[in-house]
N, CA, C and O atoms as CSV, one atom per row, in Angstrom:
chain,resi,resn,atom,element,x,y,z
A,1,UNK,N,N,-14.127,9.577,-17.669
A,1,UNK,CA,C,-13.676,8.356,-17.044
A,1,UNK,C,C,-12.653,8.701,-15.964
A,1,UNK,O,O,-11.773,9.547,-16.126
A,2,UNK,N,N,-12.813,8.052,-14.951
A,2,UNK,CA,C,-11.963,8.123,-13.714
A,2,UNK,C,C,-10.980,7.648,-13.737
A,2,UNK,O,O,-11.223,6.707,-14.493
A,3,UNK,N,N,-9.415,7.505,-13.332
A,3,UNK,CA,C,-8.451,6.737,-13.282
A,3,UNK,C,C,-7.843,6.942,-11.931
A,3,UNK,O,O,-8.023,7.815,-11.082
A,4,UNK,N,N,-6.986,5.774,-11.981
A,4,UNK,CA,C,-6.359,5.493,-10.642
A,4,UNK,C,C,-5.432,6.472,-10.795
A,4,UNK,O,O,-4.838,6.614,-9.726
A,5,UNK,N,N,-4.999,7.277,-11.704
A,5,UNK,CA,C,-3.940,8.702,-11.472
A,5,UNK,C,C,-4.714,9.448,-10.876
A,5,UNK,O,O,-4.174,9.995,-9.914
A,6,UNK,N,N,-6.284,9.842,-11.111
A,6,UNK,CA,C,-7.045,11.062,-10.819
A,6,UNK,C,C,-7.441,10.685,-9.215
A,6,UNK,O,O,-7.449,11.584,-8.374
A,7,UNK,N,N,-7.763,9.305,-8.859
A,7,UNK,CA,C,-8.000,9.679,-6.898
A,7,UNK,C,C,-6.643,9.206,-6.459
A,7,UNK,O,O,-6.701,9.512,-5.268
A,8,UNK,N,N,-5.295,8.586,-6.656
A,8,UNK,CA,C,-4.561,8.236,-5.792
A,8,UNK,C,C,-3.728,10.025,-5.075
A,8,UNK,O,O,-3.784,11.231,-5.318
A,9,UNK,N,N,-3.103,9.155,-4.214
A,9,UNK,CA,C,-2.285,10.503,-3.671
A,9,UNK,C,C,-1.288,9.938,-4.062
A,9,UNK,O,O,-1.053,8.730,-4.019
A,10,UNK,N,N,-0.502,10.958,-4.556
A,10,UNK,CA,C,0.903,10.958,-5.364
A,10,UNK,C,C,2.193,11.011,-4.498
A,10,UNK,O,O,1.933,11.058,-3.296
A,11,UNK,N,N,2.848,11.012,-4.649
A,11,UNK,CA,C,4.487,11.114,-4.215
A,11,UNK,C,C,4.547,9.957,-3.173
A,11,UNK,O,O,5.066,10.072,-2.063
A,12,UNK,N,N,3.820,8.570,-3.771
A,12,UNK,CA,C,4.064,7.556,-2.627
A,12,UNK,C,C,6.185,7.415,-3.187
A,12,UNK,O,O,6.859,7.735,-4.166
A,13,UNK,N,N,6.445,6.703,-1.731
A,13,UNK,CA,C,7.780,6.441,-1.942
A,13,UNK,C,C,7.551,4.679,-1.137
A,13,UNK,O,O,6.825,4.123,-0.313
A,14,UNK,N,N,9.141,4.263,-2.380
A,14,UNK,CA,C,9.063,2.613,-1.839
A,14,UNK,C,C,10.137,2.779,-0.666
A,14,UNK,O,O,10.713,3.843,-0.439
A,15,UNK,N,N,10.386,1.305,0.227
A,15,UNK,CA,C,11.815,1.426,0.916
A,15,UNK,C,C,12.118,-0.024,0.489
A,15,UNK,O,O,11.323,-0.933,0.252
A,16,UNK,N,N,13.484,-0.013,0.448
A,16,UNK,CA,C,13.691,-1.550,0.036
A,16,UNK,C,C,13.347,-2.820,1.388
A,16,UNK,O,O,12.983,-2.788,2.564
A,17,UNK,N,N,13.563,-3.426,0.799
A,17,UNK,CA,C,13.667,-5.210,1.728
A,17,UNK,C,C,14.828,-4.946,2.579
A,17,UNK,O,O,14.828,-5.363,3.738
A,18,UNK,N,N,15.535,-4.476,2.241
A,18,UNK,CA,C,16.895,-4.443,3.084
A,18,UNK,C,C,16.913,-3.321,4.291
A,18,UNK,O,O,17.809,-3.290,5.134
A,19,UNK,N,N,16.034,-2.596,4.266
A,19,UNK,CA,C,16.286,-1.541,5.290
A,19,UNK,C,C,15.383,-2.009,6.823
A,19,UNK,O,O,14.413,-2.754,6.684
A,20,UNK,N,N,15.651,-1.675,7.809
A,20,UNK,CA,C,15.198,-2.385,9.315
A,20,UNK,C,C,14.017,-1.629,9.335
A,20,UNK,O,O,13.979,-0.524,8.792
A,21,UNK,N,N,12.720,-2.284,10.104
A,21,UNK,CA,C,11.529,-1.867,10.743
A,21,UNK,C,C,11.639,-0.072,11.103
A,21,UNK,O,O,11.217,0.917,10.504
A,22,UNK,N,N,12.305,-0.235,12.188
A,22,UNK,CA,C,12.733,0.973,12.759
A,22,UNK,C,C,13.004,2.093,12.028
A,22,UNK,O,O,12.717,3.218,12.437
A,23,UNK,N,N,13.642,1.835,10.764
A,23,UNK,CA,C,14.338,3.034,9.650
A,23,UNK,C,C,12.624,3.289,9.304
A,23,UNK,O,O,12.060,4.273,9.784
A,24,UNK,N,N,11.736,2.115,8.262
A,24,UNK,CA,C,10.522,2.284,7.896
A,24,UNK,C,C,9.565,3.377,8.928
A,24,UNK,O,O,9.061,4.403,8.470
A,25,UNK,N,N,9.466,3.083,9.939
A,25,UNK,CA,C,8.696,3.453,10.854
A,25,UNK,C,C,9.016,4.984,10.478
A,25,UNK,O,O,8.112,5.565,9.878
A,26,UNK,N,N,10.448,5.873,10.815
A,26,UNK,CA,C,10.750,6.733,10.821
A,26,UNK,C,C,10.350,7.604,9.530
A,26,UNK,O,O,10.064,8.801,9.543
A,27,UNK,N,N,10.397,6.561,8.162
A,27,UNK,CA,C,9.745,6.927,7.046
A,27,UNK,C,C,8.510,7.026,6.827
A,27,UNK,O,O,8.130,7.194,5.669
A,28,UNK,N,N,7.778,6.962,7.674
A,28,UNK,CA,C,6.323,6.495,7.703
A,28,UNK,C,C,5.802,7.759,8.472
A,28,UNK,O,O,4.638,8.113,8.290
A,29,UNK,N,N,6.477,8.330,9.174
A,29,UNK,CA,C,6.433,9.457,10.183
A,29,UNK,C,C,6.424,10.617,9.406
A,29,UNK,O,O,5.564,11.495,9.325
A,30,UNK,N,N,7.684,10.477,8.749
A,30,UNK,CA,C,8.064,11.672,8.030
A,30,UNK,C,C,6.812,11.968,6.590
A,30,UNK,O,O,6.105,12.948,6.359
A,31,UNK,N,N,6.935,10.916,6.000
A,31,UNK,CA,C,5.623,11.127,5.213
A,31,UNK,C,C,4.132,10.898,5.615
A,31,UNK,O,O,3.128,10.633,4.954
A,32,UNK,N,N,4.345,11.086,6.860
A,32,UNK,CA,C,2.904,10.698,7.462
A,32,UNK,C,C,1.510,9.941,6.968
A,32,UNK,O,O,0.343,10.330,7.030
A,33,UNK,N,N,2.196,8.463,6.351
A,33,UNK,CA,C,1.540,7.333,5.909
A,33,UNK,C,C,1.714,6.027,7.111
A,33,UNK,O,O,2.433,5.760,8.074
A,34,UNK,N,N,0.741,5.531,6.477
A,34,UNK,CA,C,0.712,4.100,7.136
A,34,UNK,C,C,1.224,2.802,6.739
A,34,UNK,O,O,1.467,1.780,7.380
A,35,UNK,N,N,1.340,3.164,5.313
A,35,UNK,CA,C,2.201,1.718,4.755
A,35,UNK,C,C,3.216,2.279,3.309
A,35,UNK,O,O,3.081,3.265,2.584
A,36,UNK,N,N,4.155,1.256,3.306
A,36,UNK,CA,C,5.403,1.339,2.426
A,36,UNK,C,C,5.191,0.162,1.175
A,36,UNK,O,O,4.680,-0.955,1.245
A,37,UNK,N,N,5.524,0.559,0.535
A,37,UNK,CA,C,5.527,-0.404,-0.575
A,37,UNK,C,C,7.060,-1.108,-0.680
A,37,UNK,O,O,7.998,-0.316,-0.578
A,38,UNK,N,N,7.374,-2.484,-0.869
A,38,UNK,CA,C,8.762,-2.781,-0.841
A,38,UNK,C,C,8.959,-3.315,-1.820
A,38,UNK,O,O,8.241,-3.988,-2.560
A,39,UNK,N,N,10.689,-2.809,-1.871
A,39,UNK,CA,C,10.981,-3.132,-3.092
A,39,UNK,C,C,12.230,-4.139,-2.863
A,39,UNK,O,O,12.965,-3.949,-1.894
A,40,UNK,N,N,12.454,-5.154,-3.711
A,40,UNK,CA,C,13.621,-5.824,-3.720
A,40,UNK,C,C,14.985,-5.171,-4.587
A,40,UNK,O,O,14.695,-4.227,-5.323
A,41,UNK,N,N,16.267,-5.542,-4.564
A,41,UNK,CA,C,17.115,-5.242,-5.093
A,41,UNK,C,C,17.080,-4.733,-6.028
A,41,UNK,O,O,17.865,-3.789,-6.121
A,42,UNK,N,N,15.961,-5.109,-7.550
A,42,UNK,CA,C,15.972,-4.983,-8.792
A,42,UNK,C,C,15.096,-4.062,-8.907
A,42,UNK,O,O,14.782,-3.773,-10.061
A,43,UNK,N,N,14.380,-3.261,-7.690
A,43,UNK,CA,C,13.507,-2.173,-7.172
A,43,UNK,C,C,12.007,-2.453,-8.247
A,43,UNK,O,O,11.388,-1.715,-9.013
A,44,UNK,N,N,11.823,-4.119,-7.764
A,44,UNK,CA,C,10.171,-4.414,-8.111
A,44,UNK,C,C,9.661,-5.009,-6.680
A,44,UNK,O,O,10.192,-5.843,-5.947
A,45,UNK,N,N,8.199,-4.137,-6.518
A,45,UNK,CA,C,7.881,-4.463,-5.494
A,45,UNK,C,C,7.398,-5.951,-5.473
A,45,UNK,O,O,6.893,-6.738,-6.274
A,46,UNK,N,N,7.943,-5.952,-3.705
A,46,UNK,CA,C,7.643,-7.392,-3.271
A,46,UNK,C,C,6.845,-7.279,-1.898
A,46,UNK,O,O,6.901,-8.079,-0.964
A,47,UNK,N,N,6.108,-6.140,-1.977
A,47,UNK,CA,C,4.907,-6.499,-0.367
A,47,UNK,C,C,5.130,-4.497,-0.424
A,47,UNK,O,O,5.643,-3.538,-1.000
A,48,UNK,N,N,4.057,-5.093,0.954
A,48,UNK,CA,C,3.425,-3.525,1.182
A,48,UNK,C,C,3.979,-3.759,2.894
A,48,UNK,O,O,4.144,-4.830,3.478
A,49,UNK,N,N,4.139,-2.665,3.298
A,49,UNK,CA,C,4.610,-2.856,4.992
A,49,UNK,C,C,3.628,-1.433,5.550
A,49,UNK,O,O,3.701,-0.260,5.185
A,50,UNK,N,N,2.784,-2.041,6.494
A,50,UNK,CA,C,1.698,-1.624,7.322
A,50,UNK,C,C,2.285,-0.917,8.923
A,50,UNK,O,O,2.896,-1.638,9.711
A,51,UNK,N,N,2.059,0.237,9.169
A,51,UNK,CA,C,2.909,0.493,10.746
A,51,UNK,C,C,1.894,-0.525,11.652
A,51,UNK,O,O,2.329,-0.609,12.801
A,52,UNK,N,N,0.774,-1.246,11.463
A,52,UNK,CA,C,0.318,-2.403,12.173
A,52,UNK,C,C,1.194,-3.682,12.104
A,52,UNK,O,O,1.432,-4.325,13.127
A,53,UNK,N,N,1.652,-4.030,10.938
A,53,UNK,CA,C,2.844,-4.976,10.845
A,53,UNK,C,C,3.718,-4.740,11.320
A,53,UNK,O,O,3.963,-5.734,12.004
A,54,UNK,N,N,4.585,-3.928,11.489
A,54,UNK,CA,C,5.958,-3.153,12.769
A,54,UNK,C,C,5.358,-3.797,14.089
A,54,UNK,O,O,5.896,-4.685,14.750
A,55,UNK,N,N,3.690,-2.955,14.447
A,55,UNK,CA,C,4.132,-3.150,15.753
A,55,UNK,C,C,3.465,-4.684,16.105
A,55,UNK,O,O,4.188,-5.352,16.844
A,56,UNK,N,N,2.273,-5.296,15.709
A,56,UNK,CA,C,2.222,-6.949,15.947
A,56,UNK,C,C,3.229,-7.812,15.541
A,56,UNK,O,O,3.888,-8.574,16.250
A,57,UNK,N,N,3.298,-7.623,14.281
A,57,UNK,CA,C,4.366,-9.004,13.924
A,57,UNK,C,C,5.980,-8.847,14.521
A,57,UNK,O,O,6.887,-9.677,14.589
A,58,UNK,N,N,5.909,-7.373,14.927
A,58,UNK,CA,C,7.343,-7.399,15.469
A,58,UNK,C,C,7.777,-6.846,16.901
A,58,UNK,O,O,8.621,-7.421,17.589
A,59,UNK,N,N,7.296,-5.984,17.185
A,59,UNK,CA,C,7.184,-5.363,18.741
A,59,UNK,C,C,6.368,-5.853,19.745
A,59,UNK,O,O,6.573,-5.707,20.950
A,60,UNK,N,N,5.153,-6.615,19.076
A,60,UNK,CA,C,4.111,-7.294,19.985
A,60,UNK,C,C,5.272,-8.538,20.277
A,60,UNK,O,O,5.559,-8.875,21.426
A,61,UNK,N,N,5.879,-9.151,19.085
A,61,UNK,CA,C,6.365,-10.566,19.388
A,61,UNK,C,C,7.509,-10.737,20.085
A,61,UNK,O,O,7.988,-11.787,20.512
A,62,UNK,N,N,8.140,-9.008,20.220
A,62,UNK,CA,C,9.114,-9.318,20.920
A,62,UNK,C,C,10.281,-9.358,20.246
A,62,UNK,O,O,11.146,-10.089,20.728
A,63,UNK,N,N,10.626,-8.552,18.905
A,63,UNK,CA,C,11.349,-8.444,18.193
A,63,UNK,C,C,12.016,-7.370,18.369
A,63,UNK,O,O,11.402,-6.632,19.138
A,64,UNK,N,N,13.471,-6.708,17.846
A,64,UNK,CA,C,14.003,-5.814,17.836
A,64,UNK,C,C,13.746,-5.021,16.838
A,64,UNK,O,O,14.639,-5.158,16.002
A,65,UNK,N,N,12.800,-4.096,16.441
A,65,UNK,CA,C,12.673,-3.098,14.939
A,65,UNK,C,C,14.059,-2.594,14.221
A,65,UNK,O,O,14.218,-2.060,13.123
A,66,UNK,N,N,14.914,-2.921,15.139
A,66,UNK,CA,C,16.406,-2.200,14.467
A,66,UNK,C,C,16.935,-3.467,13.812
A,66,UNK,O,O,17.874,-3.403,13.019
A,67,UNK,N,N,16.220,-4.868,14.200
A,67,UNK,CA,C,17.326,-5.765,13.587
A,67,UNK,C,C,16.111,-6.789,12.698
A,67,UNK,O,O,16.297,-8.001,12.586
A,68,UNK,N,N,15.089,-6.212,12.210
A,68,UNK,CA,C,14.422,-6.890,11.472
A,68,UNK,C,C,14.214,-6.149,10.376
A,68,UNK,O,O,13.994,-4.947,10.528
A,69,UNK,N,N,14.247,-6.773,8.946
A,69,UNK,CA,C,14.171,-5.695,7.924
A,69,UNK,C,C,12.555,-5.819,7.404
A,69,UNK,O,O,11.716,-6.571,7.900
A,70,UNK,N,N,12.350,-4.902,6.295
A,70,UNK,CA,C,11.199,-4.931,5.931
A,70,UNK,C,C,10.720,-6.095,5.289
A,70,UNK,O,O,9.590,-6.581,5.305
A,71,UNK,N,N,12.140,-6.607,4.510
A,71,UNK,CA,C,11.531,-7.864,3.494
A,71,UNK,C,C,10.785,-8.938,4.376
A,71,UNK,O,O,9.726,-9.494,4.083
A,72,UNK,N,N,11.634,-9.145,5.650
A,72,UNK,CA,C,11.214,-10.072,6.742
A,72,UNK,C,C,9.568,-10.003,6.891
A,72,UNK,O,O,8.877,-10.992,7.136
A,73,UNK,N,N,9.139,-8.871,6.729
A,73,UNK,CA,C,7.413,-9.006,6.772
A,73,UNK,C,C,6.830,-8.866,5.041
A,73,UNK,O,O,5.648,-8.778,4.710
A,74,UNK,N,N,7.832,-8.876,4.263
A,74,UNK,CA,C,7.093,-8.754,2.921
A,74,UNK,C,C,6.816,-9.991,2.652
A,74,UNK,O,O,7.659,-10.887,2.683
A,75,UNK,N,N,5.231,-10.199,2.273
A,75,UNK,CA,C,4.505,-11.597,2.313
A,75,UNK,C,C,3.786,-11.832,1.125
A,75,UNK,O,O,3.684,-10.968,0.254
A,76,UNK,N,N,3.494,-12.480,1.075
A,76,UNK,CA,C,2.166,-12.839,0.007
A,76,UNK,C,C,2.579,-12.076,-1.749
A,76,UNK,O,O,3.718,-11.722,-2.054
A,77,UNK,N,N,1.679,-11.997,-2.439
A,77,UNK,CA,C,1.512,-11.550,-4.210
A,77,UNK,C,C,1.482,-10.132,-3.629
A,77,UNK,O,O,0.683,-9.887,-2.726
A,78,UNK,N,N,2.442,-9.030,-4.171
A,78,UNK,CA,C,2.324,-7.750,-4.440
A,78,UNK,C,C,1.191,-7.628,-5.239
A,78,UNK,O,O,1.033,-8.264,-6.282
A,79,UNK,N,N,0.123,-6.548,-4.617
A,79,UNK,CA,C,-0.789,-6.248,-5.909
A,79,UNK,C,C,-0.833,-4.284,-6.652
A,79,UNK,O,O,-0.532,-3.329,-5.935
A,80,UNK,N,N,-0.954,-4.241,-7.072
A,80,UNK,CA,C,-0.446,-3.111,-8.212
A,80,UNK,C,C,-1.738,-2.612,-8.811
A,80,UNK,O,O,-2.854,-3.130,-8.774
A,81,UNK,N,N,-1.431,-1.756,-9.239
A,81,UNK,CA,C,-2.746,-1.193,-10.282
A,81,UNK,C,C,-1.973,-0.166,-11.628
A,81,UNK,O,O,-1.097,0.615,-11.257
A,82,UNK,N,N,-2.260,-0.201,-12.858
A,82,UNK,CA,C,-1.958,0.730,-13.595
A,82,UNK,C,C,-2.625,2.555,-13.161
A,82,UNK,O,O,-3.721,2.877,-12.702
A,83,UNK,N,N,-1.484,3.381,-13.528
A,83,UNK,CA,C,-2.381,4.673,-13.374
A,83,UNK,C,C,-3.439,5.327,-14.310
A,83,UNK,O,O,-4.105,6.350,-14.156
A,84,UNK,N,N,-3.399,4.602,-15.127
A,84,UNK,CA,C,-4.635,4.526,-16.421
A,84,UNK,C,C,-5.387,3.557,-16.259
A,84,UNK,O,O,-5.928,3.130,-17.279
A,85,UNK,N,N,-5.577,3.125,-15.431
A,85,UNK,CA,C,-6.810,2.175,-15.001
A,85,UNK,C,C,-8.287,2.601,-14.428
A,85,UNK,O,O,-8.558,3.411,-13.542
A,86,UNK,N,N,-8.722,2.189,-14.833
A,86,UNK,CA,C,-10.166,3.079,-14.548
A,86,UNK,C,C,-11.050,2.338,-12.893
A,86,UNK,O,O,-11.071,1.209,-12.403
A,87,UNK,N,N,-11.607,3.546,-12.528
A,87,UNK,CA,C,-11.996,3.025,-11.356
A,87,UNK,C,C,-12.778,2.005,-10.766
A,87,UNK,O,O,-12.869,1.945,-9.540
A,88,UNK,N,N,-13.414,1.110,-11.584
A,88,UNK,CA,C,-13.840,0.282,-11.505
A,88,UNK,C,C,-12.948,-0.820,-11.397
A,88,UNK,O,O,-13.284,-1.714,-10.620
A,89,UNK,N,N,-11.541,-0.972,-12.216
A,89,UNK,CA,C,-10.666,-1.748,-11.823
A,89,UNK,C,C,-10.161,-1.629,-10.714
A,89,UNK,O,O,-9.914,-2.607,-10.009
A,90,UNK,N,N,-9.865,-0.143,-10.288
A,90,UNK,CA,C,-9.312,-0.489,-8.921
A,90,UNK,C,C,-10.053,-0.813,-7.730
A,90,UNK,O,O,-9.454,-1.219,-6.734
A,91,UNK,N,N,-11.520,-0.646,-7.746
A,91,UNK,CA,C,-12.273,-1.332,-6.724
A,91,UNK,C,C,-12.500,-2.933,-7.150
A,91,UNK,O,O,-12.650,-3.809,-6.298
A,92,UNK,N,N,-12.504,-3.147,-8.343
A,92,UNK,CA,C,-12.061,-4.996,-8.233
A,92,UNK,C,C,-11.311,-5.202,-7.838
A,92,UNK,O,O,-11.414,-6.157,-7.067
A,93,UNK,N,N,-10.037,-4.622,-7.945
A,93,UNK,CA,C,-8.647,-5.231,-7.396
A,93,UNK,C,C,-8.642,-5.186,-6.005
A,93,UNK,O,O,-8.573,-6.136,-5.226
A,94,UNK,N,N,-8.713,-4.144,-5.794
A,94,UNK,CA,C,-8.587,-3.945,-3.748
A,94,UNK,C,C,-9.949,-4.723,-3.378
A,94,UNK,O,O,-9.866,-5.046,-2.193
A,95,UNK,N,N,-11.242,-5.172,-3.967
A,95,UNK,CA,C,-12.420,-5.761,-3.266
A,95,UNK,C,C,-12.683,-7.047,-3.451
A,95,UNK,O,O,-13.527,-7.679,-2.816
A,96,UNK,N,N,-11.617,-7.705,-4.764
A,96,UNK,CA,C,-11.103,-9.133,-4.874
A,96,UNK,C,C,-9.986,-9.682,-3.715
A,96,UNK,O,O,-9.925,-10.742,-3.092
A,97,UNK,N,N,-9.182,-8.538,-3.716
A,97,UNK,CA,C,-7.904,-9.007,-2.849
A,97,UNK,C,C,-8.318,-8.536,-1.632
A,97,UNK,O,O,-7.412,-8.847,-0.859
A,98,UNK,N,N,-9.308,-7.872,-0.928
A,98,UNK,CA,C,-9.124,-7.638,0.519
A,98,UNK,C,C,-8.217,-6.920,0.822
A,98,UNK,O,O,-7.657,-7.117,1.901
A,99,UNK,N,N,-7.684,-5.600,-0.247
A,99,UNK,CA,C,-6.688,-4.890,0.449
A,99,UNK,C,C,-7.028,-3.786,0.475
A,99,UNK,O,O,-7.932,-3.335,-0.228
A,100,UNK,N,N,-6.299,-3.081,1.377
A,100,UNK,CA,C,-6.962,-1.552,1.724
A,100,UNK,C,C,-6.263,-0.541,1.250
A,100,UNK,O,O,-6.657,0.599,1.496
A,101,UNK,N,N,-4.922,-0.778,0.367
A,101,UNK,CA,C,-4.240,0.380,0.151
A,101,UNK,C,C,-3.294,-0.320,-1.516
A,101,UNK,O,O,-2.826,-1.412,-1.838
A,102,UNK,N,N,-3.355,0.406,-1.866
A,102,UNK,CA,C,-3.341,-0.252,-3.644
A,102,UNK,C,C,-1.913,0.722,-4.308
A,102,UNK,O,O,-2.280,1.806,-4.761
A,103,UNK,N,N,-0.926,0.551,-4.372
A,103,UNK,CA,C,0.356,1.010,-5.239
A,103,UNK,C,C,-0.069,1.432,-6.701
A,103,UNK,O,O,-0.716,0.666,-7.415
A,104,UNK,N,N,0.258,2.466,-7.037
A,104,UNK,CA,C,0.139,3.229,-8.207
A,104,UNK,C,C,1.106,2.568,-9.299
A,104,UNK,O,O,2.243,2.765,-8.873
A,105,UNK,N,N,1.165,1.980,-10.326
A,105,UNK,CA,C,2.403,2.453,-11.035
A,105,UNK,C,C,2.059,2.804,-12.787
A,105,UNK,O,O,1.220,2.351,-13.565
A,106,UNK,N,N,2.862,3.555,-12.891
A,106,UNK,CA,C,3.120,3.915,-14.231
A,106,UNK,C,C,3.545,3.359,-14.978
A,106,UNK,O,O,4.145,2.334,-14.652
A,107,UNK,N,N,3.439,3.839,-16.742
A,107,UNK,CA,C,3.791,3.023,-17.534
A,107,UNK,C,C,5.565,2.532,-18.050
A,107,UNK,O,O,5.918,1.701,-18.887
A,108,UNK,N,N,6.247,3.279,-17.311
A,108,UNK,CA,C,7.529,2.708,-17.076
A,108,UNK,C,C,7.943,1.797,-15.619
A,108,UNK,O,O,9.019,1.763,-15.023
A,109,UNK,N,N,7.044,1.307,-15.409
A,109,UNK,CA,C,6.709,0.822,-13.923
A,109,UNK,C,C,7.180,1.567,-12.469
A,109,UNK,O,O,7.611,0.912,-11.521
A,110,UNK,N,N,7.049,2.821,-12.453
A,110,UNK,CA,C,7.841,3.751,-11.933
A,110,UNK,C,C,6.216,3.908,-10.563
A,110,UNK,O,O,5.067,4.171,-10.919
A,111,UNK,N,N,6.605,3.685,-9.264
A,111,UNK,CA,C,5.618,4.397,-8.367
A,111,UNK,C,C,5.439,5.707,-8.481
A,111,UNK,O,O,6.282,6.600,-8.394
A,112,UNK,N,N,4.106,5.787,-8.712
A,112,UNK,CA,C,3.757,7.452,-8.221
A,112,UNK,C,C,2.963,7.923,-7.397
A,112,UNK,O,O,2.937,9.078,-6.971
A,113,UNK,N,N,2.054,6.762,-7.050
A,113,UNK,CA,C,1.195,7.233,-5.472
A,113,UNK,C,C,0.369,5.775,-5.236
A,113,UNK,O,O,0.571,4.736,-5.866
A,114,UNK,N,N,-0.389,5.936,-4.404
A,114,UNK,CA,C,-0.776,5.060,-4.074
A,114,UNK,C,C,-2.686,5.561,-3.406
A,114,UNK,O,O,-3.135,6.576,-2.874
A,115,UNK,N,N,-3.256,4.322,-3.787
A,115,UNK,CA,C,-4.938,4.453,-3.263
A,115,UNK,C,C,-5.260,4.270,-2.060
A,115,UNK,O,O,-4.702,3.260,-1.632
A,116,UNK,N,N,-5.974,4.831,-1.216
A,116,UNK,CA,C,-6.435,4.413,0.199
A,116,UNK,C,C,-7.868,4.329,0.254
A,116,UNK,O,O,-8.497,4.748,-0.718
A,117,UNK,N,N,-8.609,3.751,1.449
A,117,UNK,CA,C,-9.430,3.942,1.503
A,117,UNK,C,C,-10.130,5.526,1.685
A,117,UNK,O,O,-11.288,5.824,1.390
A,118,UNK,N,N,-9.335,6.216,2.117
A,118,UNK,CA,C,-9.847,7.906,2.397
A,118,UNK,C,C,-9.712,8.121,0.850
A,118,UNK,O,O,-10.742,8.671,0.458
A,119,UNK,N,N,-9.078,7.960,0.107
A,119,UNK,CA,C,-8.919,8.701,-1.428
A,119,UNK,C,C,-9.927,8.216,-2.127
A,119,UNK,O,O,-10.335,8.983,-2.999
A,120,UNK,N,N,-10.725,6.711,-1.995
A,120,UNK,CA,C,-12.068,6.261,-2.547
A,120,UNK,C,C,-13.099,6.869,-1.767
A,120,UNK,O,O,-13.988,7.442,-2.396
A,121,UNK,N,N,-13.134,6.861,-0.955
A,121,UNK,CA,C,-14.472,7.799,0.263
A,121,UNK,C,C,-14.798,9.501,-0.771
A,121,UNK,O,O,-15.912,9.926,-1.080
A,122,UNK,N,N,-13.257,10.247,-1.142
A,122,UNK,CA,C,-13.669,10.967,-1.383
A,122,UNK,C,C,-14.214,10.927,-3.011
A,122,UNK,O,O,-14.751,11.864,-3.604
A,123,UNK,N,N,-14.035,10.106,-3.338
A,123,UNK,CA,C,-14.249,10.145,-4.798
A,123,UNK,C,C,-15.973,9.428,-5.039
A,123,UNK,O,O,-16.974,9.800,-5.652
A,124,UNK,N,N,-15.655,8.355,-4.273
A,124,UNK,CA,C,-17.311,7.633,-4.329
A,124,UNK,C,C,-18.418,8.139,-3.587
A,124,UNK,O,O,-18.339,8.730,-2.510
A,125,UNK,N,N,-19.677,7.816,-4.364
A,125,UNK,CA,C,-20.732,7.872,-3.727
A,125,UNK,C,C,-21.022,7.063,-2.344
A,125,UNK,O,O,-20.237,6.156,-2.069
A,126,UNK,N,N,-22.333,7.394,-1.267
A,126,UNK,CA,C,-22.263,6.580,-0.055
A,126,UNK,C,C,-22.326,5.077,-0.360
A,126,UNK,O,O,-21.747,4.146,0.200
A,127,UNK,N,N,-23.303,5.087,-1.540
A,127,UNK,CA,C,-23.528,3.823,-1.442
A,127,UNK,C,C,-22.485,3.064,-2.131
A,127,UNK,O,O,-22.430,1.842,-1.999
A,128,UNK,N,N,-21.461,3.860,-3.030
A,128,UNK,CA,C,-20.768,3.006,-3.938
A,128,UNK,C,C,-19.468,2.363,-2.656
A,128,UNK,O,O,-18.815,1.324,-2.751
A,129,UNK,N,N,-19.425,3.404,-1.519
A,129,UNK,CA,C,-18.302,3.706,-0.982
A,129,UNK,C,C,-18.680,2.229,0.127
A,129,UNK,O,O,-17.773,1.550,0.608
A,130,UNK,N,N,-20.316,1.919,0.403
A,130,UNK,CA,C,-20.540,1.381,1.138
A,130,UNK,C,C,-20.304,0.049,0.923
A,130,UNK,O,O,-19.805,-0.663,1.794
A,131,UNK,N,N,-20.790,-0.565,-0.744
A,131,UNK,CA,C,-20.431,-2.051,-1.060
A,131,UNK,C,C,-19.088,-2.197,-0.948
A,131,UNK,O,O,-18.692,-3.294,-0.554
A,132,UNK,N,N,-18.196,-1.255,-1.230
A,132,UNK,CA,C,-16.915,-1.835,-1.362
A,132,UNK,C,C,-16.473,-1.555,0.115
A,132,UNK,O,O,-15.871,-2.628,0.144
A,133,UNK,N,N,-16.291,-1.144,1.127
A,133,UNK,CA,C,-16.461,-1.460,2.760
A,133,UNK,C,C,-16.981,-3.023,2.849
A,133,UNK,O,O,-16.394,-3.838,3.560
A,134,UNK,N,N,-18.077,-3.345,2.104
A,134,UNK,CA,C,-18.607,-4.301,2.628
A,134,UNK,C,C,-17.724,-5.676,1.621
A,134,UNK,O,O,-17.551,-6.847,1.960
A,135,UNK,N,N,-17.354,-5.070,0.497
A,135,UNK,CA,C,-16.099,-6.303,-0.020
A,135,UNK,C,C,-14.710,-6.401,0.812
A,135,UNK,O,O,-14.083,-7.458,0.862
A,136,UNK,N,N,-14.278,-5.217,1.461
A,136,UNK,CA,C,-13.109,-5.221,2.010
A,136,UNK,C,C,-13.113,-6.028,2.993
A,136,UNK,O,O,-12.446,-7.059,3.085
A,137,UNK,N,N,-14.033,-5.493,3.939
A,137,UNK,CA,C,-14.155,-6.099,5.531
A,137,UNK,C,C,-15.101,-7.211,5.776
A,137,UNK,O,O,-15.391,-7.542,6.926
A,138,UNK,N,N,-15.794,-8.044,4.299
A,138,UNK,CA,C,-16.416,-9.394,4.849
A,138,UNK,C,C,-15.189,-10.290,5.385
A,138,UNK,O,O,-15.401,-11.401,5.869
């Protein structure tokens, strides 16, 4: 049996709500990812932050990245996955919700990596890899 420990990539890191666009971005560089998981004060996540969200919702609009924080774009239901979850759950979850990148957590609710679409590509078959493309992006 497959689990969401065995395809995610590990050592995801959160940044809080409180820290500015600009800081994220720089974190995003350094770990050479595309999105952050955020966390509020009590360090439970409250949204995922996309370097597409930096630059539309905030540089397209004409915002300052140094004076907008992350929480400011943290939106909608955080969605999560256990790391003992088997892979079939995590393609319901990301192909129910339309999301493309899925937070790991453990059983002390502790992040430890996170799912992408490249980490399912390598794990699935074409065709398995293909319906769920086709749940993401209807």
């Amino acid at each position: 049996m497959t689990t969401a420990a065995d395809i995610m990539t590990p050592g995801a890191q959160w940044i809080t709500a409180s820290e500015t666009l600009d800081r994220a971005a720089q974190v995003m560089r350094e770990l050479d990812v595309g999105a952050l998981p955020v966390s509020d004060a009590d360090e439970r996540m409250c949204g995922i932050l996309t370097d597409r969200d930096i630059v539309v919702k905030c540089v397209a609009a004409g915002h300052d990245p140094s004076r907008v924080t992350a929480g400011d774009l943290a939106q909608g239901t955080p969605r999560w996955i256990a790391a003992d979850a088997e892979l079939d759950e995590v393609l319901d979850e990301m192909g129910d919700h339309q999301i493309r990148r899925l937070p790991v957590i453990d059983g002390d609710k502790r992040l430890v990596g996170m799912i992408s679409e490249a980490d399912l590509a390598r794990e699935l078959s074409d065709d398995r890899i293909a319906d769920f493309v086709t749940r993401i992006y209807a």
